[in-house]
C-alpha positions in Angstrom: -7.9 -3.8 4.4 -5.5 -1.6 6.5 -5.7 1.5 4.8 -3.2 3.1 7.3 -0.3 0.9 5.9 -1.3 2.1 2.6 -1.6 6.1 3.5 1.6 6.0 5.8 4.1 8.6 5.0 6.4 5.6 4.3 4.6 3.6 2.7 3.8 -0.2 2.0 6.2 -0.5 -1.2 4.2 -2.2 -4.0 5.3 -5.7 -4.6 7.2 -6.8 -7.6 5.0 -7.5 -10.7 7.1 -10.7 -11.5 8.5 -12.8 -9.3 11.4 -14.4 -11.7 12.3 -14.0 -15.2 10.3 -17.4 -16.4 7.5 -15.7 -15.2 8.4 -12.4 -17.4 9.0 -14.2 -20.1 5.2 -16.1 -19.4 3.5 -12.7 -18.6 2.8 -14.2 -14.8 1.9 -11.9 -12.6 2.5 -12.4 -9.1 -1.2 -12.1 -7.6 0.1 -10.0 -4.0 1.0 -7.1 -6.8 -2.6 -7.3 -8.3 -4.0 -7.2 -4.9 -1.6 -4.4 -3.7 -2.6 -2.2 -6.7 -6.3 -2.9 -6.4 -6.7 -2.0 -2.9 -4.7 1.3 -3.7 -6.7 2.0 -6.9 -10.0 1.1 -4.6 -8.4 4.0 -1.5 -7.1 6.7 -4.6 -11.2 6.2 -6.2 -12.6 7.3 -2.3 -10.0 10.0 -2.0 -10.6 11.2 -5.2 -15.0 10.8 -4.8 -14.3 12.6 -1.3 -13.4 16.1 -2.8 -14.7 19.0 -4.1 -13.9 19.4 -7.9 -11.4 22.1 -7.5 -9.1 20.0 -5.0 -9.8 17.2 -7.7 -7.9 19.0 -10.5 -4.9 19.5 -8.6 -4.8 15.6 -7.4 -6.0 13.9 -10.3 -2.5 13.4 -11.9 -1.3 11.2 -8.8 -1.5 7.7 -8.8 -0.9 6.4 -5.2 -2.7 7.0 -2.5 -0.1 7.7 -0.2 1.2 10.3 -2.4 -2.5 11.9 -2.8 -3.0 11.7 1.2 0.2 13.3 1.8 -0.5 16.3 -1.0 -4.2 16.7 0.9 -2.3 16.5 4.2 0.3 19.6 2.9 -3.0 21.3 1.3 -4.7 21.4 4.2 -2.0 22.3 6.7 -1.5 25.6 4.8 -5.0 26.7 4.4 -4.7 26.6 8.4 
């Protein structure tokens, strides 16, 4: 896992669920999606188990990573 490439202010963008409308209309998911949103899901569950319960409330409502890493990031610069 490169977690960099998921915590990048840019970004890996998260591939698309379906990869053709027979596979919509078969409820096929394309299997680089569910891997895509499990290793983000498995990076937002250490991010989130990483802080203190207070930072946690003010996180808890964002649901990618790189969105949570850049909120700490801009948290953190300002209590400097």
């Amino acid at each position: 896992m490169y977690v960099n490439r998921y915590l990048a202010k840019i970004s890996i963008p998260s591939p698309p669920k379906f990869l053709t409308q027979i596979a919509v209309e078969s409820f096929i998911v394309n299997l680089v999606n569910i891997h895509h949103q499990q290793q983000d899901n498995l990076i937002m569950a250490w991010l989130f188990g990483s802080m203190s319960p207070p930072m946690l409330t003010k996180m808890v409502s964002l649901h990618m990573s790189a969105v949570i890493w850049q909120r700490l990031a801009l948290h953190l610069h300002r209590s400097s």
